[in-house]
C-alpha positions as CSV (number, residue, x, y, z in Angstrom):
1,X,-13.0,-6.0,-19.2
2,X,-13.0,-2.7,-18.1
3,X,-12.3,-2.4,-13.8
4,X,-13.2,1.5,-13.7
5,X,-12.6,4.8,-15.5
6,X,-10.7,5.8,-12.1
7,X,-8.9,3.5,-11.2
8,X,-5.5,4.4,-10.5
9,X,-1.8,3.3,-9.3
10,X,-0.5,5.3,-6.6
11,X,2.9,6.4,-7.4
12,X,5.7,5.7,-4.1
13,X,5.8,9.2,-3.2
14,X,2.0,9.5,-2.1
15,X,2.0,6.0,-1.2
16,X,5.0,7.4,1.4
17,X,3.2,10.0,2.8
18,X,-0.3,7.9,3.1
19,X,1.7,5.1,5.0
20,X,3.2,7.9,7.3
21,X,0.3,8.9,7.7
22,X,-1.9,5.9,9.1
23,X,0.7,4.9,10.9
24,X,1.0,8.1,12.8
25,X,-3.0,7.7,13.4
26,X,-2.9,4.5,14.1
27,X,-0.2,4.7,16.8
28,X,-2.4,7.6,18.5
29,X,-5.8,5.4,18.4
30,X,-3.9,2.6,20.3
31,X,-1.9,4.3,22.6
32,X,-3.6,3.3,25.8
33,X,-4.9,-0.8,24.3
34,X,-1.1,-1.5,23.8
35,X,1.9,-2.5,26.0
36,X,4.0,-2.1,22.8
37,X,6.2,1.2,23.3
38,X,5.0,4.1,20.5
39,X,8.6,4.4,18.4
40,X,8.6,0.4,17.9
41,X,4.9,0.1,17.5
42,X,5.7,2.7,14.5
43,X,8.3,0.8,13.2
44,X,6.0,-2.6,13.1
45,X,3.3,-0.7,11.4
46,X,5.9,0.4,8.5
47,X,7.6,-3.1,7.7
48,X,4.1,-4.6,7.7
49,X,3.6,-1.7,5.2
50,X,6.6,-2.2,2.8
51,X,5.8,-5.7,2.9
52,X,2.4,-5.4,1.7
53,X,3.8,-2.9,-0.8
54,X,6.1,-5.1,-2.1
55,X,3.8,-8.2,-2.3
56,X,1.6,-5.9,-4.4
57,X,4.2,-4.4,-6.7
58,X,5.3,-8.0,-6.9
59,X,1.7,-8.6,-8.0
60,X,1.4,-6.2,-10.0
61,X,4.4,-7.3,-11.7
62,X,3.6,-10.8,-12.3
63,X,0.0,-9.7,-13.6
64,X,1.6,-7.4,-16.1
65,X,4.5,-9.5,-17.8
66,X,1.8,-11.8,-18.3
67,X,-0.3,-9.8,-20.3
68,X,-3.5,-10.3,-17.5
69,X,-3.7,-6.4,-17.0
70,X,-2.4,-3.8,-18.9
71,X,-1.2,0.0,-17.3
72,X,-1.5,3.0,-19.5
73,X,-3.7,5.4,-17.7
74,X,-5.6,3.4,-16.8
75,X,-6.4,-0.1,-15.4
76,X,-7.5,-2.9,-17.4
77,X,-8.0,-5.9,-17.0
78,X,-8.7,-9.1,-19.8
């Protein structure tokens, strides 16, 4: 079964710069709902981040060595 013609895995250079990213918009939009100071507030958003990164490389992984989807250029799923 095909998933989609573009769908992609984002390589951990972009995925660096998006996470910078929405964490930096993030911490703006919530500035005046939070008691949380701004620098640790950041520094939540990015090891919730790499966790969720990791639980989906992990995935990812697991998915692969197991011959459920297969990466060339493109996603695929059996």
């Amino acid at each position: 079964m095909l998933v989609d013609d573009q769908v992609t895995f984002t390589p951990p250079s972009i995925d660096n710069d998006f996470r910078h990213n929405c964490v930096e918009s993030k911490t703006s939009r919530n500035l005046s709902h939070d008691s949380e100071p701004p620098k640790l507030r950041n520094i939540n958003n990015m090891q919730k981040s790499d966790l969720h990164r990791r639980h989906f490389a992990s995935t990812c992984s697991f998915l692969l060595s197991r011959g459920i989807i297969h990466f060339n250029q493109q996603l695929k799923i059996n």
